[in-house]
C-alpha positions as CSV (number, residue, x, y, z in Angstrom):
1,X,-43.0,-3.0,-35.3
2,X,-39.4,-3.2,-34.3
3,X,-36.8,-2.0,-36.5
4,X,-33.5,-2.5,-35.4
5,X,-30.3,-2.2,-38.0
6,X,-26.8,-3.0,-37.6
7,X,-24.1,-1.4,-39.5
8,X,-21.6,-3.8,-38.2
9,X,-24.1,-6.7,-39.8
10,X,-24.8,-4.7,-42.6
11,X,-20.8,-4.7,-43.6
12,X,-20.7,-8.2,-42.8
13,X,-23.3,-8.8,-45.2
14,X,-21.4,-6.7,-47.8
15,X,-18.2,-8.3,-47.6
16,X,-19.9,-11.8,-47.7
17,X,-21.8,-10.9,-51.0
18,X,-18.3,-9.6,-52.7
19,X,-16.7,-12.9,-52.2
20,X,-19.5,-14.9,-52.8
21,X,-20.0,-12.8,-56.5
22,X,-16.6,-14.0,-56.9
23,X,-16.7,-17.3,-56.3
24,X,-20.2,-18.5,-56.3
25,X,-20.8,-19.4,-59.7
26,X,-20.7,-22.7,-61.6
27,X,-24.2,-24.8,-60.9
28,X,-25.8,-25.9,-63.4
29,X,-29.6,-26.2,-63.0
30,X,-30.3,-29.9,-63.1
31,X,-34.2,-31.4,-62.7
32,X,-36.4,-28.8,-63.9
33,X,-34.5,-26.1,-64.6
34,X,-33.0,-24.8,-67.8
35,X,-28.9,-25.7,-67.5
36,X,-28.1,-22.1,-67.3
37,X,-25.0,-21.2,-65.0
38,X,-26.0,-19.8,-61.6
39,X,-24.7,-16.4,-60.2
40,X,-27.2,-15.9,-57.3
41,X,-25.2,-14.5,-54.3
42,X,-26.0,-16.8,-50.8
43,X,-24.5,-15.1,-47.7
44,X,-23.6,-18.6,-45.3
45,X,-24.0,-16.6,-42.1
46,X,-27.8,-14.6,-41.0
47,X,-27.9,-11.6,-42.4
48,X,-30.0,-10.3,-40.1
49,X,-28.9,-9.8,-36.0
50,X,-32.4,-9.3,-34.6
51,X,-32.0,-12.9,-33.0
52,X,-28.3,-13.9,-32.7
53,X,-27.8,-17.4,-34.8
54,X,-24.7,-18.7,-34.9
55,X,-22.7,-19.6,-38.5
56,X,-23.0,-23.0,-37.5
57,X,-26.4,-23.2,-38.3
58,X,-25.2,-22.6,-42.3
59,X,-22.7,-26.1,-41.9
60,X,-24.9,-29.2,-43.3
61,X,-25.9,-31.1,-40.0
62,X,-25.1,-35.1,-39.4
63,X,-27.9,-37.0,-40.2
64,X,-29.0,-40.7,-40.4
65,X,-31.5,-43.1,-41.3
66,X,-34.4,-44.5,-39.9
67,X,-35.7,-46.8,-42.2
68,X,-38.6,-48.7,-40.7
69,X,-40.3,-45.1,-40.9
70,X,-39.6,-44.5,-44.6
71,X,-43.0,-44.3,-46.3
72,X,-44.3,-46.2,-49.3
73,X,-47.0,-45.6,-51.5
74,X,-48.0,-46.1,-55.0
75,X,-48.9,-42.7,-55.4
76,X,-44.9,-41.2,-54.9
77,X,-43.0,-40.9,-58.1
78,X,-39.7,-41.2,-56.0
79,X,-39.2,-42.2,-52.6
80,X,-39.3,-40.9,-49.1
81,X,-37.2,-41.7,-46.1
82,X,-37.1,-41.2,-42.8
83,X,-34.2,-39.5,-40.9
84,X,-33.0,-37.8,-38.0
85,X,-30.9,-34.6,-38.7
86,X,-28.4,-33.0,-35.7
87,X,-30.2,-30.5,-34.1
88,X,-29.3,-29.7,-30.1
89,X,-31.3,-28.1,-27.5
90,X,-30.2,-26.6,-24.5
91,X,-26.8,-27.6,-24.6
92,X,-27.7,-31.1,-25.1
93,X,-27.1,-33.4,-28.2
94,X,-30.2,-34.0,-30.1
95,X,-32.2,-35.1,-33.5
96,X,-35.0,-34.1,-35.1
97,X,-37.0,-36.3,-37.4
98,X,-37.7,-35.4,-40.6
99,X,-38.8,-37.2,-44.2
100,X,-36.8,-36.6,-46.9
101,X,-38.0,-37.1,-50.4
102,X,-36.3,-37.6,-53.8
103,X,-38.0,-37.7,-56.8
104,X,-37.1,-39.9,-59.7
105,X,-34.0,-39.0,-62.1
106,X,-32.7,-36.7,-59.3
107,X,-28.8,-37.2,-59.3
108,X,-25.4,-36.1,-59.3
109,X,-25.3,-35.2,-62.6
110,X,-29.3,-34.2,-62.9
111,X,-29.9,-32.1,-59.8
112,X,-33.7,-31.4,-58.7
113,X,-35.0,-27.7,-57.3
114,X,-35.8,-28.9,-53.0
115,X,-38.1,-27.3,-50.2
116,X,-38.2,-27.0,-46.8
117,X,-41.8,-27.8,-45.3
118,X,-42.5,-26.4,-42.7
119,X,-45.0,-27.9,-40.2
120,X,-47.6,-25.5,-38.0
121,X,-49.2,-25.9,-34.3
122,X,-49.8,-29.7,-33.5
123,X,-48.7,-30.9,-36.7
124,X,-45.7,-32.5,-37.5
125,X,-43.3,-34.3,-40.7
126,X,-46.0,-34.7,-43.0
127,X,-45.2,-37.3,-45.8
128,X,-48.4,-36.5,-47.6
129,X,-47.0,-33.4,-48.2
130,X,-43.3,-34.3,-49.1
131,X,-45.4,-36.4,-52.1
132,X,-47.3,-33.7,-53.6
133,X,-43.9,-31.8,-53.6
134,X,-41.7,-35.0,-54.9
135,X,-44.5,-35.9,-57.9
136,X,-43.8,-32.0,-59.2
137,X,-39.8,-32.8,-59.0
138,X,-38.6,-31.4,-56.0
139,X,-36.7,-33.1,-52.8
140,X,-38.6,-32.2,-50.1
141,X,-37.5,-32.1,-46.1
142,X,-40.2,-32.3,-43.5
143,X,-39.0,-32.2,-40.1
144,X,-40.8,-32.0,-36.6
145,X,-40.3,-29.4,-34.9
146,X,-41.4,-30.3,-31.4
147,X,-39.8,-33.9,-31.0
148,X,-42.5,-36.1,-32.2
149,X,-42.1,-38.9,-34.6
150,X,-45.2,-39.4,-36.9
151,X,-47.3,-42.5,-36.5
152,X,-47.1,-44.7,-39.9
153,X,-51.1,-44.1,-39.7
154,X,-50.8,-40.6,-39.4
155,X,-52.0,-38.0,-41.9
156,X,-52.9,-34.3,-42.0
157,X,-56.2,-34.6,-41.3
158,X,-55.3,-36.5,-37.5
159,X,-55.4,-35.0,-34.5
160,X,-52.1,-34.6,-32.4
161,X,-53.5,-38.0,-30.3
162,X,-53.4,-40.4,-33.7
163,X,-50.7,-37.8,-35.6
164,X,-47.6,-39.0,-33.3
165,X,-45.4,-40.1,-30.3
166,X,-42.7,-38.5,-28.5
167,X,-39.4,-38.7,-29.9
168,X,-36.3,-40.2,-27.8
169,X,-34.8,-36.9,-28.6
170,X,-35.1,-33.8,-26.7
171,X,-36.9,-30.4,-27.5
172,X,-38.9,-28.1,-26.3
173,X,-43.0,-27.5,-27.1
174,X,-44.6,-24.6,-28.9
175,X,-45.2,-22.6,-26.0
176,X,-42.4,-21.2,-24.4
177,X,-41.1,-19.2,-27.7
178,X,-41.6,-15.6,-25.5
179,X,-40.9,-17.1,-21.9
180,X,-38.9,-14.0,-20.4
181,X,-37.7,-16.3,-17.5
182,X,-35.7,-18.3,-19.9
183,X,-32.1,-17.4,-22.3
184,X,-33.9,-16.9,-25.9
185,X,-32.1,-19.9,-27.0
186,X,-34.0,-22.1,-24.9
187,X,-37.0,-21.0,-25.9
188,X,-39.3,-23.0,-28.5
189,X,-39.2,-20.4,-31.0
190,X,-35.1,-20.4,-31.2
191,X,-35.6,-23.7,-31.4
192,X,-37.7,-24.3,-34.0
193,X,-36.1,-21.3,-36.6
194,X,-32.5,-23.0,-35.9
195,X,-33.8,-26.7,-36.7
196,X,-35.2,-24.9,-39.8
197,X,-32.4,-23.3,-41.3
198,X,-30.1,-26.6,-40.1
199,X,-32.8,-28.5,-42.5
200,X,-31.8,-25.8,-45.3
201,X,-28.5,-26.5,-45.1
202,X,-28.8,-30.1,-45.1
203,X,-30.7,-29.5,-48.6
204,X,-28.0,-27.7,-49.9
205,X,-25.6,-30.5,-49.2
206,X,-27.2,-33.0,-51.1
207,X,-25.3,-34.2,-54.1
208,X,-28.7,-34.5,-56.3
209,X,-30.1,-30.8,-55.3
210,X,-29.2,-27.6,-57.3
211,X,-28.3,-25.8,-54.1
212,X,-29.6,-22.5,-56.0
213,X,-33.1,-23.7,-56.2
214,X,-33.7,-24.6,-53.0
215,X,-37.2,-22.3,-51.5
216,X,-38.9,-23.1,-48.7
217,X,-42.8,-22.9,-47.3
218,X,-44.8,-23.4,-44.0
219,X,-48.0,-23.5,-42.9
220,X,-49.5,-21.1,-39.6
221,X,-47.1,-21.3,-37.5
222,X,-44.8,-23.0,-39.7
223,X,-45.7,-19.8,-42.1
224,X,-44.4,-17.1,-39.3
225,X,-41.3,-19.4,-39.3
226,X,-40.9,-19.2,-43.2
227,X,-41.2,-15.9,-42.4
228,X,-38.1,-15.1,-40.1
229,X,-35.8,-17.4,-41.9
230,X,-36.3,-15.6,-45.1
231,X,-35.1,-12.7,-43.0
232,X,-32.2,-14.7,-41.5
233,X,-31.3,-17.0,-44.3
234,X,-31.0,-15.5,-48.2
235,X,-30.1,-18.5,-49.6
236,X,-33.9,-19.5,-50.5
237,X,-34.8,-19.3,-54.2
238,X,-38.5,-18.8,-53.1
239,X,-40.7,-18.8,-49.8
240,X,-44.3,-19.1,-49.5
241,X,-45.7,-18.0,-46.2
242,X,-49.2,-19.9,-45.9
243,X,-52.2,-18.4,-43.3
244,X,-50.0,-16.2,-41.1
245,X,-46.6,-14.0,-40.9
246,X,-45.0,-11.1,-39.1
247,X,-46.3,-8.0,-38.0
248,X,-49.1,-9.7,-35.9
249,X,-48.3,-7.5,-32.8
250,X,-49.5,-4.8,-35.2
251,X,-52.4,-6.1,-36.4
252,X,-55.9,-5.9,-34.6
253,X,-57.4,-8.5,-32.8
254,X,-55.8,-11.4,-34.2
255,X,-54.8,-15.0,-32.0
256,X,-51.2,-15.0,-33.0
257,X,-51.1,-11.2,-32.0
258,X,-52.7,-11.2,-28.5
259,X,-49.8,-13.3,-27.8
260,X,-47.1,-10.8,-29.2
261,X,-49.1,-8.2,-27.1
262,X,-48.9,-10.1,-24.1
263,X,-44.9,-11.2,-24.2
264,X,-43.2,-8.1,-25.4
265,X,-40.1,-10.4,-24.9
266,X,-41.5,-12.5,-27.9
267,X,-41.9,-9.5,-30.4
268,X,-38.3,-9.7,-31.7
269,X,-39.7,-12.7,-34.0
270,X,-42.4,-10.4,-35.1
271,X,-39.7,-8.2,-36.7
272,X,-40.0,-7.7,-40.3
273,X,-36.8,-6.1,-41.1
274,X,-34.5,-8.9,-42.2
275,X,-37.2,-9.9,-44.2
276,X,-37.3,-6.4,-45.9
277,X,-33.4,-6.4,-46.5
278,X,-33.1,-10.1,-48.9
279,X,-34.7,-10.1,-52.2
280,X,-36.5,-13.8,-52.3
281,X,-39.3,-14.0,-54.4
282,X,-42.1,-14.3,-51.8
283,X,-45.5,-15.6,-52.4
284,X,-48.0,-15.0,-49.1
285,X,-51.2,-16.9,-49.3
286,X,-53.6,-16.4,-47.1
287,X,-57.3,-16.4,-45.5
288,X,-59.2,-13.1,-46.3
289,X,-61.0,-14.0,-42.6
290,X,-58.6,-16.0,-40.5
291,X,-58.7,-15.2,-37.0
292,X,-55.6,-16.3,-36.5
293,X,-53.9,-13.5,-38.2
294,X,-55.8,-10.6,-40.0
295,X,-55.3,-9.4,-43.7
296,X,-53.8,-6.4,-41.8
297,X,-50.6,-8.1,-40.8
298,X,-50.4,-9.8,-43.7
299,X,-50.6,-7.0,-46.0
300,X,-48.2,-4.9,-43.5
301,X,-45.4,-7.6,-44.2
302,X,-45.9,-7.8,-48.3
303,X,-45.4,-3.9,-48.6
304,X,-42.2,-4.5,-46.4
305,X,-40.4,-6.8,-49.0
306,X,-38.7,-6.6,-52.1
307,X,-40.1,-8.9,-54.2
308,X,-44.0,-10.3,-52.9
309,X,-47.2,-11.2,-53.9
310,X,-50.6,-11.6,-51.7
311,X,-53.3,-14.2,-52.4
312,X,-56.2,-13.1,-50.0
313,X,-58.5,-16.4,-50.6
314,X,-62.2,-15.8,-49.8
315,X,-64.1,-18.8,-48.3
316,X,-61.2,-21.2,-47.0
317,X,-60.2,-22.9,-44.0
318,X,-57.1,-23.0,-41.8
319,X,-55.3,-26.6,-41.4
320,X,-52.6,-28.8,-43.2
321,X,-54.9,-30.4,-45.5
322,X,-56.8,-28.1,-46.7
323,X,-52.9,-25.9,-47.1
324,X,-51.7,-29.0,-48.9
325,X,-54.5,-28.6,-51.7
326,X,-53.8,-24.9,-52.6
327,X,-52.2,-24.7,-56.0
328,X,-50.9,-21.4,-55.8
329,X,-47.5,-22.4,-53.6
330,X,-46.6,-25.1,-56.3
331,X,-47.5,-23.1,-59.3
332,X,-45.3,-19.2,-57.7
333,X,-42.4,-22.4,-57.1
334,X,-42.6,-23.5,-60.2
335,X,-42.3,-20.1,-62.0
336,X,-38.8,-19.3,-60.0
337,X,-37.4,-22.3,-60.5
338,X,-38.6,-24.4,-63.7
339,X,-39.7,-21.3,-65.7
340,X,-43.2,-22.0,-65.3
341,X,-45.9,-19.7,-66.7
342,X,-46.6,-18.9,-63.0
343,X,-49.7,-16.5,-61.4
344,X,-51.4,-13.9,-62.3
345,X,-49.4,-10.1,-61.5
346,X,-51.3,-7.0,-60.2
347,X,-49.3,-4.2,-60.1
348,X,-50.2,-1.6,-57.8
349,X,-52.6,-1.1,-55.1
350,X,-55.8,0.6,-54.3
351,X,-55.2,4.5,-53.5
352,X,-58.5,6.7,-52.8
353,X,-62.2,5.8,-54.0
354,X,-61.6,5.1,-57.8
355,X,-58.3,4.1,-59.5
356,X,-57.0,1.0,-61.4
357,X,-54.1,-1.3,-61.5
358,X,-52.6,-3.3,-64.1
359,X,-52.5,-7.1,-65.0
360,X,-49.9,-9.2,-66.2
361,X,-51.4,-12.5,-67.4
362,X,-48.4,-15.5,-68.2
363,X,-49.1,-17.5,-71.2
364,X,-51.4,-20.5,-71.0
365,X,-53.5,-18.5,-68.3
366,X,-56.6,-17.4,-68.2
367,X,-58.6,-14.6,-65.9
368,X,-61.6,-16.3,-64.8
369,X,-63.2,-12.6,-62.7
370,X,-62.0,-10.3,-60.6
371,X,-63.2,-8.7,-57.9
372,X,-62.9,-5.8,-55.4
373,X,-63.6,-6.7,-51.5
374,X,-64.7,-4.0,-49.3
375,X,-65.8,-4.1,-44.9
376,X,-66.5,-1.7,-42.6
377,X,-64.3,-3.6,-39.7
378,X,-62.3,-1.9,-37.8
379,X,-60.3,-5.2,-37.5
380,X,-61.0,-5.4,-33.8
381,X,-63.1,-8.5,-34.6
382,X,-63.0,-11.0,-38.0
383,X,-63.6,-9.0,-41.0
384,X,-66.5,-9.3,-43.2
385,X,-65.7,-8.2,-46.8
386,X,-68.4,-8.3,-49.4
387,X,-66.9,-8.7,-52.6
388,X,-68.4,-6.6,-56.1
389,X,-67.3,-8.3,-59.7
390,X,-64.9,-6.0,-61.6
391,X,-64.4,-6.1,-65.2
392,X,-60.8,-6.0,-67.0
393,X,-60.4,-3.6,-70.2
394,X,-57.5,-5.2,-71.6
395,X,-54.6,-5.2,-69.3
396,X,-56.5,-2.6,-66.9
397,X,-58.9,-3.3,-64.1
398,X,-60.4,-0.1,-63.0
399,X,-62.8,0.8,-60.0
400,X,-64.6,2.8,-58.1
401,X,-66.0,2.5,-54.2
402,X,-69.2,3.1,-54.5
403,X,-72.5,3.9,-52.4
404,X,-73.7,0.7,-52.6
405,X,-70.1,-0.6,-51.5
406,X,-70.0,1.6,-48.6
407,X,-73.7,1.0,-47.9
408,X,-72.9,-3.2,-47.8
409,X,-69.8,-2.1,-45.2
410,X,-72.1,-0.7,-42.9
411,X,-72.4,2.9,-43.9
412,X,-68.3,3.3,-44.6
413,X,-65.5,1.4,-45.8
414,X,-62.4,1.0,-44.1
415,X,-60.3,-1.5,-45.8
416,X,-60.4,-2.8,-49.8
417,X,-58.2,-4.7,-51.8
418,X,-58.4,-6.2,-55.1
419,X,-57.9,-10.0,-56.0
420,X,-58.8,-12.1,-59.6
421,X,-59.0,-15.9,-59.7
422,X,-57.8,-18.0,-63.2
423,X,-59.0,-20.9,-64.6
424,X,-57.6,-23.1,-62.7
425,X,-59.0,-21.5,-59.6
426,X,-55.7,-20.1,-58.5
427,X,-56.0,-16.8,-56.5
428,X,-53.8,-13.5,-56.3
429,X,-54.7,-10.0,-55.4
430,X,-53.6,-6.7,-53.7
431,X,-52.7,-5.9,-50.6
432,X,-55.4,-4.7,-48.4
433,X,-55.4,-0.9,-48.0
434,X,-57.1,1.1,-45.2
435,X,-58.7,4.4,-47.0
């Protein structure tokens, strides 16, 4: 993976934080949160100079209406209106769409916690989702990132063909983000992480959202975008990466990766280093079998941060809806924001054939089972993990690879990791370790 520091952004980044530690204090926490006084430092410039982003991507962006595409429903306890937010590409003066939700009693004077949704590959500003965000409490900005406009018909379980229509505005597709014939700001990719971090700032220039309590989450390729803003941008609260991340050009044979492989020019977005410098609470959920990026990746990026957790989910499927339906992202959200009781902690990983690691079980939660998964694959193909039930002793959950384990890998085990479900179904675990 590339690593690349800069001492020059590194004493930018310092000064920053000293005058912010100065002068940054003073929210109170509004909707959901407990009225204490903030003192989280946010640096309004990237903190990171992998990619260069200008500090006008940290100004709140012009934005306006577009009411025949607000959406209505019985269902939203708020409301949800369309907009289009500044966002220019290639020199040209443009908009992206967006729905912006507001749940009820969020004001002025009772601010609400917000997110940034973030759509992946042929998706779009999914309303569906800015409702289950909105019913928990939270304003909730969905843009399209590709210069569509969603059809009033559309959901998340369309294709593109019934999903949308091009926009009036200009923008470029997801599939020029590593084109080495173009500037990088003209690619999709540059794009699509500025017209993020625009859509953060126009969160935290909203009268009736705690600034402080603003987190953000994305879905496949929107979850490799969460991923480099958190690296860019410290001024999220929390950010949930869902299917995929960074690191994919490390990875084995993965979709995402091949195309990192094959564009070197494209593997400065696969950097994980300005995600390893901020200290957002990060929540990574993911397939333990997606071939779209491996649990190798994913487990690479987790060790690299601060402050993560992995959920490795057995038996799911990649897409928007089924995404949408995961508890895990609103329940880690919760905890950082509203004091929730939160997920299940492991601390620790796997290390050699027997070991253990430790529990930490919030009140009001239960452990349903644990288990430890075990393959053989060499991750140059899907792996296949066969998973063995584990039994806690108190706090503890020991284990031990054993001969029947290695027998089910195909003779040897290469990679294991550790995960434990509640009682509400909800899913953490380890990082995957190769032994």
């Amino acid at each position: 993976m590339i690593k690349k520091i800069s001492l020059f952004a590194l004493a930018l980044c310092f000064v920053a934080c000293v005058c912010a530690c100065n002068n940054s204090a003073g929210e109170n926490g509004g909707n959901g949160g407990d009225n204490t006084e903030e003192t989280r430092v946010m640096t309004n410039h990237a903190v990171y100079d992998g990619v260069e982003f200008p500090d006008s991507l940290w100004t709140a962006p012009e934005y306006k209406r577009d009411e025949q595409n607000d959406r209505t429903d019985k269902k939203i306890k708020g409301e949800i209106r369309a907009i289009y937010y500044r966002s220019d590409y290639n020199g040209e003066e443009s908009y992206a769409f967006a729905f912006l939700g507001i749940p009820e009693g969020a004001s002025e004077q009772n601010k609400a916690p917000a997110v940034l949704l973030v759509h992946g590959g042929g998706g779009t500003a999914y309303w569906q989702w800015v409702c289950e965000w909105v019913n928990r409490g939270y304003v909730a900005l969905a843009m399209d990132l590709e210069g569509h406009v969603p059809l009033p018909s559309g959901t998340s379980d369309n294709m593109p063909a019934d999903l949308y229509v091009k926009s009036e505005y200009t923008a470029p597709h997801n599939q020029n983000y590593g084109d080495a014939s173009k500037p990088i700001e003209q690619t999709w990719m540059y794009y699509a992480t500025s017209t993020a971090i625009r859509g953060n700032s126009l969160l935290h220039s909203l009268p009736y959202v705690n600034k402080y309590k603003v987190g953000v989450c994305g879905v496949s390729w929107g979850g490799v975008i969460t991923s480099i803003i958190s690296g860019y941008d410290d001024r999220f609260a929390f950010s949930v990466p869902i299917y995929c991340s960074l690191n994919l050009a490390e990875s084995g044979s993965c979709n995402l990766g091949s195309y990192y492989k094959n564009h070197a020019e494209a593997q400065v977005w696969d950097n994980d280093e300005g995600l390893s410098r901020v200290n957002t609470p990060l929540l990574l959920l993911a397939m333990n079998n997606d071939p779209n990026a491996l649990v190798d990746s994913l487990s690479y990026t987790v060790e690299s941060c601060r402050n993560a957790q992995i959920s490795l989910v057995r038996g799911w499927a990649h897409s928007h809806s089924h995404a949408f339906a995961r508890q895990e992202p609103y329940a880690f959200a919760d905890s950082v924001v509203k004091g929730g009781a939160g997920l299940i902690k492991i601390s620790g990983k796997l290390k050699g054939e027997k070991g253990s690691v430790t529990l930490s079980v919030p009140s009001g939660v239960n452990l349903k089972a644990a288990y430890i998964a075990v393959t053989g694959s060499a991750f140059n193909r899907i792996p296949d993990f066969t998973h063995f039930r584990l039994t806690p002793s108190g706090n503890t959950l020991k284990y031990e690879l054993t001969d029947e384990m290695a027998q089910s890998a195909g003779g040897a085990i290469t990679w294991c990791y550790i995960w434990v479900e509640d009682h509400l179904g909800r899913v953490v675990s380890t990082v995957a370790v190769e032994l």
